[in-house]
Each structure stands twice: as C-alpha cells, then as structure tokens.
N, C-alpha and C positions, 0 to 999 in steps of 0.2 A: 699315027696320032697317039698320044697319052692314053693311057688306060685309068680316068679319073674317078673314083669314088668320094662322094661326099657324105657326110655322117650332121646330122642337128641335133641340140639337146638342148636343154635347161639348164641353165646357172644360175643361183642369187634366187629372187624371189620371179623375176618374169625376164629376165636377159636369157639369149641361146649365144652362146658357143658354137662353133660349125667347124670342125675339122676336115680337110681336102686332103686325100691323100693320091699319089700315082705308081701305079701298080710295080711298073718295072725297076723303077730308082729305087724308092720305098722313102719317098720323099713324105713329110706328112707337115701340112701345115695348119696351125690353129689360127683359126678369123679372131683375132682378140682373145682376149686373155679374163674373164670375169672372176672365176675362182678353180683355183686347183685340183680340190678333188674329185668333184664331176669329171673333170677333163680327163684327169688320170683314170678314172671308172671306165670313161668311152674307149681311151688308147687300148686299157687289158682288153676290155672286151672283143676290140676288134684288132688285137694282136699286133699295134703299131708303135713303133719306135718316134715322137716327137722330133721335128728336126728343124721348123719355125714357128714365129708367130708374127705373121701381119697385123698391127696394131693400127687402128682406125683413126682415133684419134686419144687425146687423154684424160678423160673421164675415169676416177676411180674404179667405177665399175667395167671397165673396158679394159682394163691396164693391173688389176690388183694381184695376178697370177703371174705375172710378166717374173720375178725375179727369181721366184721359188720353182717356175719353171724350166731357168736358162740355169740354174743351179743344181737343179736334177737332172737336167738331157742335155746342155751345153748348147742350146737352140740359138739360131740366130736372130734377131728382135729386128725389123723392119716397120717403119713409124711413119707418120708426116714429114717432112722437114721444116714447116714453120711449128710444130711442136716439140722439136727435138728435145729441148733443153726440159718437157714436161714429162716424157715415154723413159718409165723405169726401162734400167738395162738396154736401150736399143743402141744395137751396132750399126745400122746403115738408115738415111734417111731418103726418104722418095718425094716427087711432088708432082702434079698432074700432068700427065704429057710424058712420064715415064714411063719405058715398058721393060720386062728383066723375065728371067729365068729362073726358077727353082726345082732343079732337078729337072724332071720332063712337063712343070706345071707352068705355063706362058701366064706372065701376070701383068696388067695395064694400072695403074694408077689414074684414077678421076679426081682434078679436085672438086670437091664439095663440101665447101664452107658455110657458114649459117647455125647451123647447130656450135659447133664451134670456129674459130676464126682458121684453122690449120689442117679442118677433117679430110681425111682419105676417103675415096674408095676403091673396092680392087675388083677388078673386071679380069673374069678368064674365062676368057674366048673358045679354048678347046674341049672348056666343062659348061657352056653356055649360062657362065653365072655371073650375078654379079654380087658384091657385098657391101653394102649401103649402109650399115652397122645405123645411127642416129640419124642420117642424111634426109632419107626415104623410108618411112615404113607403110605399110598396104592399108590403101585407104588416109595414109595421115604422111604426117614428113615431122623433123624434130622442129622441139622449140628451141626458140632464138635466142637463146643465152650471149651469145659471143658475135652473132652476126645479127646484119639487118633483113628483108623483106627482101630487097632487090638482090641481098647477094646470094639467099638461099634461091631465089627461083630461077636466078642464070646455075646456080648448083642440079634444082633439079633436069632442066632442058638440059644437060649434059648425060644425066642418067637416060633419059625419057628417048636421046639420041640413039639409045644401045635397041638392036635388035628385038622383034617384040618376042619372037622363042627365048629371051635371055631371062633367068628364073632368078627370084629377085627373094636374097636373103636379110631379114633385117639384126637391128641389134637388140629387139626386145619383141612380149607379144601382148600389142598392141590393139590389135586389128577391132575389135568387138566395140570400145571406144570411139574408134576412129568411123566405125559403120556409122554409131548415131551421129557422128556429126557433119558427117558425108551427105548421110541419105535427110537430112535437116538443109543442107544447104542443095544437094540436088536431088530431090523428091521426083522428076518425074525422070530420072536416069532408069530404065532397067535391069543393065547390065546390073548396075550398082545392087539394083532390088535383090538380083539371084546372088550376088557376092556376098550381102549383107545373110541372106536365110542361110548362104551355107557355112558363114563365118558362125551362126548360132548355134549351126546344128556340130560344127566341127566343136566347138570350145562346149559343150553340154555332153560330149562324148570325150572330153577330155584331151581333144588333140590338138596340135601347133594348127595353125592357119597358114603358116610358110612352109615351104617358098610358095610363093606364085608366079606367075607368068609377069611380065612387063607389059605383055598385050592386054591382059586383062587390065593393069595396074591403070594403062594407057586410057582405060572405056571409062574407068571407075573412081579412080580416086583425082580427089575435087582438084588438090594442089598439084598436078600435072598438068591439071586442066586450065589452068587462070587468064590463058590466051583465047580460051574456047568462047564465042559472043553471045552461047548460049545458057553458059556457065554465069558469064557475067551477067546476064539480064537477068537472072534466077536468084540474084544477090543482090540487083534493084540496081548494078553499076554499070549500067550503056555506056557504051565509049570510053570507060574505064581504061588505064593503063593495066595491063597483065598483072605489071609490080604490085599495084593497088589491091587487086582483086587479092591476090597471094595474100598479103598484107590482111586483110579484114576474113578470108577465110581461117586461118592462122590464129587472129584475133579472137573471132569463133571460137577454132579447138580450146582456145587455154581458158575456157567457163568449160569444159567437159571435164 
C-alpha cells in the first residue's frame, strides 16, 4: 500500500491548501491551488517536487495558483468536467464515478454540487481522506451560490456515504462559525457540545480545527443531519422533507 503523507496549511486570509504526497513515486499532489507562495514555502520545507493539482472547483480562490504553478513545475491540472471551460490551465477533466491513479495515490471523484453547479470532491481510499474543499465543511457545508437545497444535500449523503475513519479536509476554516449555528439549531446534541468547546479551545490556541473525523462530522454537524427526525423536530419541522429541513438550516447559516 502507498506510503501517504499529508501536509495542511493556510492560504489567503482563512483558505488551507493540503498537499498529499507518496513516499515511493514522489508523487505530490496539491488539493487546489489558493496562492503560490505558501504552497511553494510547504514543498521547500518538506523537500517535494510538485507534480499535480486536484482542482475542486472554480472559485478564484481555489484556482488562483493554478498557472503560475503549472509554469514552474509542469504539473498536471485535474478539474470538474462541468467546469472545464472555468479551471485555469487544466489538462484532464474528471466527473463523479471516476476513479484514476496518480503515481501510487488512488483517487475517487465525488460529485458535489451545490456550492457550485460542477464541484468535485476527491476521496483517497488508501490515505483515509477525503477533500470536500466548499462542499462540506465541519459543523457547516457551502452556500448555495450555483446550486439549490436539494442538490446540495443529495451532495452531501454521498460524502456522509464514505467510511466514518475517513478524515474530512475542508477548503476554508470555518468551524467556530459553523458551532454557533449548529449548537443554535441543535442545542441539546452533546456530541456537538464537546466539538463546539474544543473548536474554541483549538482556534484560541491558534490552531486548524481540521481534519476531523466523518464520524464525528456524522454525530455533529446539523447539515448531515437533515434526515434525522430529531434534528427535524428541534427546527419545529415534523414530517418535514430532508430537502426542506437542509434548506432552512442553510437559511439559518447565511444570518451568521
């Protein structure tokens, strides 16, 4: 099996960057592309030669390093395929239900659309990760710029499908936000309660709140939840459709 090391950092003002690299090829791959010279700061440090970038979706801030970085390393750019035509530089496009190889790193494509109408995400199976860039983040999921309610939450029942060991990277950090309006919409959760203290106590000590776990993601955060009839009754919406419940927790976030 792959000898996988993963690296997370900061880019821009609250986006991570996560570089995947495997030990024997010297394959190294960047989760999106936010800005150049962080990314370039992690490679020296950790002594790796660039060789792709998985692009999520095309959001300036996801995509803004893409040229300058295929222009210095000759990397290979991998995108959506319904955003081809948006994903500076990319050479190959994917779409959910593919699965492919990079070097010794097995990479699965999820679509997750919602945030935008074409988002990726890339699930590797032999790093137990996945990478949910704006799809899913801990505690919240993106807003709905480009998609509706119903197409974001059959998005995330596809993430939510993946193994609860699978450690869930997002594309910004989020999380501290996403508590208050979590623990506002389900107050007497306690998983939630212990997630929310340690999310305060991590971001006051200055650190990421990711990855987490998808098991925890599974107990705690509300927008996984929207099928749950206890979730729903806590929102005042009994026999509520899933979609709906999604829809007005959602509604919620965007006054946070």
């Amino acid at each position: 099996m792959a000898e996988i090391e993963i690296r997370q950092f900061v880019c821009r003002s609250d986006n991570f960057c996560v570089l995947v690299h495997e030990k024997d090829s010297g394959t190294t791959i960047a989760i999106d592309a936010p800005e150049e010279a962080p990314i370039l700061a992690e490679l020296t440090k950790a002594g790796w030669t660039l060789t792709h970038i998985l692009t999520t979706h095309h959001h300036g801030d996801h995509v803004a390093a893409n040229e300058a970085l295929k222009a210095r390393f000759g990397v290979e750019i991998i995108g959506p395929e319904k955003e081809r035509s948006k994903i500076p530089g990319i050479d190959r496009a994917v779409s959910g239900g593919d699965a492919f190889s990079l070097g010794g790193v097995r990479v699965e494509a999820i679509d997750t659309p919602g945030h935008t109408l074409g988002e990726i995400s890339y699930y590797l199976p032999d790093a137990k990760a996945v990478f949910a860039a704006d799809a899913l983040f801990s505690l919240g999921c993106g807003r709905l710029f480009e998609g509706d309610a119903a197409m974001m939450w059959e998005s995330l029942k596809r993430l939510r499908a993946l193994p609860d060991e699978t450690m869930l990277y997002c594309g910004h950090e989020y999380t501290a936000t996403n508590a208050q309006c979590a623990t506002d919409v389900d107050p007497d959760n306690s998983a939630l309660q212990e997630r929310a203290r340690e999310v305060t106590a991590l971001r006051a000590d200055g650190k990421p709140t990711l990855p987490v776990s998808l098991g925890r993601e599974k107990q705690t955060n509300p927008f996984l939840r929207a099928d749950d009839p206890a979730l729903a009754a806590a929102m005042g919406m009994t026999d509520a459709e899933p979609a709906a419940v999604f829809a007005a927790i959602r509604k919620k976030r965007d006054q946070y």
